[in-house]
C-alpha atoms as a printed R data frame, in Angstrom:
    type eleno elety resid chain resno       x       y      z
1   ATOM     1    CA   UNK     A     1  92.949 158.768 66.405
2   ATOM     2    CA   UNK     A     2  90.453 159.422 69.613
3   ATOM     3    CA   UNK     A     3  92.670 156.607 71.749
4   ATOM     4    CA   UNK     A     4  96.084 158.302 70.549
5   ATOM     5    CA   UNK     A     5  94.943 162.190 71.414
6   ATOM     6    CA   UNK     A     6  93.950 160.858 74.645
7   ATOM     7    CA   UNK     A     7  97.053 158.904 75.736
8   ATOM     8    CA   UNK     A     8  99.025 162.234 74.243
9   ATOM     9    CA   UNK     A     9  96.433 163.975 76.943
10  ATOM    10    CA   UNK     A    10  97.474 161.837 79.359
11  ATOM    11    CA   UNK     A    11 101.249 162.395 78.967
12  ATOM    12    CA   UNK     A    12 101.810 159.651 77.267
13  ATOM    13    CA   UNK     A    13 104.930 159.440 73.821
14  ATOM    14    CA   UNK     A    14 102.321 158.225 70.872
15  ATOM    15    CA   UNK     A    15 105.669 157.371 68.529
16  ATOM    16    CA   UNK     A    16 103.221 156.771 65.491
17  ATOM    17    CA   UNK     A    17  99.786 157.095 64.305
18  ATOM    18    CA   UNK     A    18  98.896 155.399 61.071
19  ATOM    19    CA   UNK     A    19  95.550 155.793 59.435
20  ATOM    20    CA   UNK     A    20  94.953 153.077 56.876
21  ATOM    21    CA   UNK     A    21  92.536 154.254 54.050
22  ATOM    22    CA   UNK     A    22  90.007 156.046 56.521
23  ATOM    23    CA   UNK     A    23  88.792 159.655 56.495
24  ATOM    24    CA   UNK     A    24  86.617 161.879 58.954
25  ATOM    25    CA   UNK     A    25  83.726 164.010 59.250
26  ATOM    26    CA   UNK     A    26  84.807 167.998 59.867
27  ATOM    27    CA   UNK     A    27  84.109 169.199 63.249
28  ATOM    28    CA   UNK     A    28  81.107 171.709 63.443
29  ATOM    29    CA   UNK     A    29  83.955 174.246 63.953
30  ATOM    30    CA   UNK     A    30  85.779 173.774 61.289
31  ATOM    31    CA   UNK     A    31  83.169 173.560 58.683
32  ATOM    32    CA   UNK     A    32  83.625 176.749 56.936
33  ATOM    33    CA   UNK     A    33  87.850 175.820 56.357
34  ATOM    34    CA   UNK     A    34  86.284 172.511 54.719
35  ATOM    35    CA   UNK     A    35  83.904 174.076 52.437
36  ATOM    36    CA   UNK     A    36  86.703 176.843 51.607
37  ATOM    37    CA   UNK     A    37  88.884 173.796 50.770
38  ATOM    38    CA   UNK     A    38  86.275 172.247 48.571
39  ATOM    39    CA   UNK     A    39  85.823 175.512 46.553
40  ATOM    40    CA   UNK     A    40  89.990 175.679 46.255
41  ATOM    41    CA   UNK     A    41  90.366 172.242 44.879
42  ATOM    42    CA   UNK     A    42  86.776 172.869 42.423
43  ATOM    43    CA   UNK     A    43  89.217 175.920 41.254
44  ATOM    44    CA   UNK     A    44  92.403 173.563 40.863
45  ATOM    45    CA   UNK     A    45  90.107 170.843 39.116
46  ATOM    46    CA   UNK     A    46  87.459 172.303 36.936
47  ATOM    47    CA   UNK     A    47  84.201 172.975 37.519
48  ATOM    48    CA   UNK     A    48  83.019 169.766 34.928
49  ATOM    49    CA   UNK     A    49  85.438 167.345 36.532
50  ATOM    50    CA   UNK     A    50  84.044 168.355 40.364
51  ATOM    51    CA   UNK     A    51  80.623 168.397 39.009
52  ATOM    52    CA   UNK     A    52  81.042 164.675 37.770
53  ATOM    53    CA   UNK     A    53  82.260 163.566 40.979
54  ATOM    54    CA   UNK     A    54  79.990 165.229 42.866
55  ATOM    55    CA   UNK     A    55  77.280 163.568 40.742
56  ATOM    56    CA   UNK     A    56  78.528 160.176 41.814
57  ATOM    57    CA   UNK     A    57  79.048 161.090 45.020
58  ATOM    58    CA   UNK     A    58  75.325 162.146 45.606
59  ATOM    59    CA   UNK     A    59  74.588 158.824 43.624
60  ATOM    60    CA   UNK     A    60  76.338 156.580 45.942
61  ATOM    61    CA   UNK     A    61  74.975 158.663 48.971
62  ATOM    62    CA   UNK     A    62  71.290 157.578 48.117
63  ATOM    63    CA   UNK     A    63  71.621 153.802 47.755
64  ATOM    64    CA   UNK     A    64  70.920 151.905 50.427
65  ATOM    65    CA   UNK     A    65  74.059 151.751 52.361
66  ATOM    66    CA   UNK     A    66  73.425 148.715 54.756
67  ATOM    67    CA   UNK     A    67  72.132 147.006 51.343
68  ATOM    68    CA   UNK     A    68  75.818 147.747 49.987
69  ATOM    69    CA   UNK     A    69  77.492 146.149 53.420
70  ATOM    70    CA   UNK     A    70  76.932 142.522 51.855
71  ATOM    71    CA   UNK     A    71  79.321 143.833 48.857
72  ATOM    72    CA   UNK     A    72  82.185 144.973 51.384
73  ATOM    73    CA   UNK     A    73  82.888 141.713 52.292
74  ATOM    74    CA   UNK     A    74  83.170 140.290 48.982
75  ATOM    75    CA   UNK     A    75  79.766 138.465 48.828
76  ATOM    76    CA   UNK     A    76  80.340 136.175 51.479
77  ATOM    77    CA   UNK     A    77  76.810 135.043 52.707
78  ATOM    78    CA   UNK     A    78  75.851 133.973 56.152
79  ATOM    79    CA   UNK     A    79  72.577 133.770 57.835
80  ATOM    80    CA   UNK     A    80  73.770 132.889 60.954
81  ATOM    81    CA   UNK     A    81  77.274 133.579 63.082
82  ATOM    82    CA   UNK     A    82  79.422 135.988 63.508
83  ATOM    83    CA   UNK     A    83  78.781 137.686 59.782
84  ATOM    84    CA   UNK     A    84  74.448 137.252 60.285
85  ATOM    85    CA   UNK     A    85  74.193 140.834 61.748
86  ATOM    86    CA   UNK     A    86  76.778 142.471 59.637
87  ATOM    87    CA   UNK     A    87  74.307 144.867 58.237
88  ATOM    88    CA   UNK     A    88  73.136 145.916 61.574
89  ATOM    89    CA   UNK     A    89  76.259 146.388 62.520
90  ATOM    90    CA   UNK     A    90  77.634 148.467 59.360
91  ATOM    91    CA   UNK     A    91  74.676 150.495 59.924
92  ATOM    92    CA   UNK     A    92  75.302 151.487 63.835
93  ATOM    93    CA   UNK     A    93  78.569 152.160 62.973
94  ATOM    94    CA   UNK     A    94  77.858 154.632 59.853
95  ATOM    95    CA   UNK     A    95  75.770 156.258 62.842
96  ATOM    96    CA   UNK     A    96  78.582 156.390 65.148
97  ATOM    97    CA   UNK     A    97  80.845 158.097 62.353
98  ATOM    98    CA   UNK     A    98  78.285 160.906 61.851
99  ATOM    99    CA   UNK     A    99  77.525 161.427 65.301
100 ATOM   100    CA   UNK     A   100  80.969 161.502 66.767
101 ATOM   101    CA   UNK     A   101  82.703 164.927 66.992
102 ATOM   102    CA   UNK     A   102  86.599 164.333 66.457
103 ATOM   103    CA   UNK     A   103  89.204 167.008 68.367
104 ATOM   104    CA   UNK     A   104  92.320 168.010 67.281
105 ATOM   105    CA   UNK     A   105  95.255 165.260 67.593
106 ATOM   106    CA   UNK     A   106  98.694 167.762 68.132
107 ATOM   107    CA   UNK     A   107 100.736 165.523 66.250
108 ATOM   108    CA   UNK     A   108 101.565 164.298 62.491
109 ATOM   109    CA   UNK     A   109  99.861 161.352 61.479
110 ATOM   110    CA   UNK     A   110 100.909 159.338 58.485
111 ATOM   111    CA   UNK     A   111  98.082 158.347 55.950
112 ATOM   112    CA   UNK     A   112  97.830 155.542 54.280
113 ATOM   113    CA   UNK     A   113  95.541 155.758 51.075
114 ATOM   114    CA   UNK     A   114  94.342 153.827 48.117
115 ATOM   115    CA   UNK     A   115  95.307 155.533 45.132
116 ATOM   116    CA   UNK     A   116  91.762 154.865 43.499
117 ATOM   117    CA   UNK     A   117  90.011 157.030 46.592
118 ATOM   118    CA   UNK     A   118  91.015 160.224 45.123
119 ATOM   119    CA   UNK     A   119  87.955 161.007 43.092
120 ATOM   120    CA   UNK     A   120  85.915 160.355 46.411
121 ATOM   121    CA   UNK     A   121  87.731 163.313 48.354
122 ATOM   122    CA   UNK     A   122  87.650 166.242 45.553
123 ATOM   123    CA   UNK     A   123  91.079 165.155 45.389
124 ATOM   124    CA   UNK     A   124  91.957 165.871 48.929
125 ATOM   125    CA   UNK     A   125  95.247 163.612 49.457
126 ATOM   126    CA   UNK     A   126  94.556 164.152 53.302
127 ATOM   127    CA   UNK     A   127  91.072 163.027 53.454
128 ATOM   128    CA   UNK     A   128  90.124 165.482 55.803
129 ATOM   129    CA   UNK     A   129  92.600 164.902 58.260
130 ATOM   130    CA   UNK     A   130  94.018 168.150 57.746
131 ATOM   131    CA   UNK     A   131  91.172 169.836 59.494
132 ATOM   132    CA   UNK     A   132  91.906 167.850 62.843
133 ATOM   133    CA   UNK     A   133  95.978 167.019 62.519
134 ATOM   134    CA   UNK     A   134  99.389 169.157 62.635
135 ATOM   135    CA   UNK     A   135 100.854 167.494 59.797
136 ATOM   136    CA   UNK     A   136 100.633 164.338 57.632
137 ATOM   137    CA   UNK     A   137 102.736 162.024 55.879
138 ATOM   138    CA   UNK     A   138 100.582 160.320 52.831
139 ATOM   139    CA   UNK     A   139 101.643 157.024 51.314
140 ATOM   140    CA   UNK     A   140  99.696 156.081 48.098
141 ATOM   141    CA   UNK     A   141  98.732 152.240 48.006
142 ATOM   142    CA   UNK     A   142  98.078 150.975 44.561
143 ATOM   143    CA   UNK     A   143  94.368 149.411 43.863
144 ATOM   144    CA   UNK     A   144  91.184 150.515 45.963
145 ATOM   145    CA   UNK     A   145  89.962 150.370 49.188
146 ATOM   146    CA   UNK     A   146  89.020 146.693 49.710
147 ATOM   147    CA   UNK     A   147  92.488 145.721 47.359
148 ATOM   148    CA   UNK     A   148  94.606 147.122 50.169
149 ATOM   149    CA   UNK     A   149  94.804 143.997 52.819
150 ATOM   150    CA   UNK     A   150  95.642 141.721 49.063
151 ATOM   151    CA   UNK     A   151  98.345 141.154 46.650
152 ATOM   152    CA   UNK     A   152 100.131 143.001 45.125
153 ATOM   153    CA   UNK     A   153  99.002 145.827 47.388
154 ATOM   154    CA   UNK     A   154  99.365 144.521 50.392
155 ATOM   155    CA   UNK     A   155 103.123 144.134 49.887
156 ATOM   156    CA   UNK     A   156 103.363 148.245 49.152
157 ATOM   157    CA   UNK     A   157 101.181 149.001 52.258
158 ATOM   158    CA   UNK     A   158 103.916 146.567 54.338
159 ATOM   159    CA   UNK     A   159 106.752 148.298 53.348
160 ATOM   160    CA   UNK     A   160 105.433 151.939 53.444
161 ATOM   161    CA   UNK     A   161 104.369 150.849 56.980
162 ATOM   162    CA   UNK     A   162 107.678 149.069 57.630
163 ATOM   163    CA   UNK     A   163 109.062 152.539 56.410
164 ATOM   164    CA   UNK     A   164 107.380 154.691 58.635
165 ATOM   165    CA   UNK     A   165 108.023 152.745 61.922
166 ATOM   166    CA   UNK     A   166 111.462 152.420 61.194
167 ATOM   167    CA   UNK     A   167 111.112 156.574 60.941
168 ATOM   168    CA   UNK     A   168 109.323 157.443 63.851
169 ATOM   169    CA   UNK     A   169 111.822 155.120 65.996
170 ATOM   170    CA   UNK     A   170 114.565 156.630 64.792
171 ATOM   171    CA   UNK     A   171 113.220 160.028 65.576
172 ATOM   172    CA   UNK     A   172 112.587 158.882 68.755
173 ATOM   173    CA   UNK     A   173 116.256 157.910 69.251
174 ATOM   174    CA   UNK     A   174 117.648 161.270 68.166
């Protein structure tokens, strides 16, 4: 998002952004909308059914994330090459994430999510990029997170994607 709000500073047409299964940290600024969002969708889900996920949330938040990196890529060991530092690197880049301070991008964005993510967000279909974009399109991919890039998944995420180009070229034509 950061390279397409600058080249849109910069004058430039960005015809398309797509987000594939990410989400952000709230600005500092906006904090207050997100918590008055969390509170709204508590309301719209029940207070036992946010409690629950909020239990496995704080769960999930106290393991040892760099321990958990090894998982992400499917238990493939290496002590050595590219993948030997992986956990280092998962763990500069978790830093990164909280650390950076996203702006506002002025345009829509279209969203790609896996359909199992929704009891991670509260079940915020935009994943936070409401706080930080005009408008979103979401697209629902079947499976989770790491199922995504695999079939049968992968096929639904190519043609929403194939979709979505061919939309925001024909906009651009009209």
């Amino acid at each position: 998002m950061e390279m397409a709000r600058q080249l849109t500073d910069q004058g430039c047409e960005v015809k398309m952004l797509a987000l594939i299964d990410c989400w952000v940290y709230p600005p500092c600024e906006r904090k207050m909308a997100f918590y008055r969002r969390r509170l709204q969708l508590m309301r719209v889900i029940g207070a036992r059914t946010w409690l629950q996920i909020l239990v496995e949330r704080i769960k999930t938040f106290l393991q040892n994330d760099s321990a958990n990196a090894v998982k992400m890529l499917d238990g493939v060991q290496a002590k050595e090459g590219v993948l030997a530092n992986r956990e280092e690197v998962y763990r500069r880049n978790r830093e990164a994430a909280l650390k950076y301070k996203p702006r506002c991008y002025p345009e829509r964005v279209v969203l790609f999510r896996s359909d199992d993510l929704a009891k991670w967000f509260l079940p915020d279909m935009t994943m936070e990029w409401a706080v930080l974009t005009k408008d979103q399109d979401i697209y629902l991919v079947p499976g989770g997170h790491r199922d995504m890039l695999r079939e049968p998944s992968v096929k639904v995420l190519a043609d929403r994607l194939s979709f979505s180009i061919k939309n925001a070229l024909e906009k651009v034509d009209s």
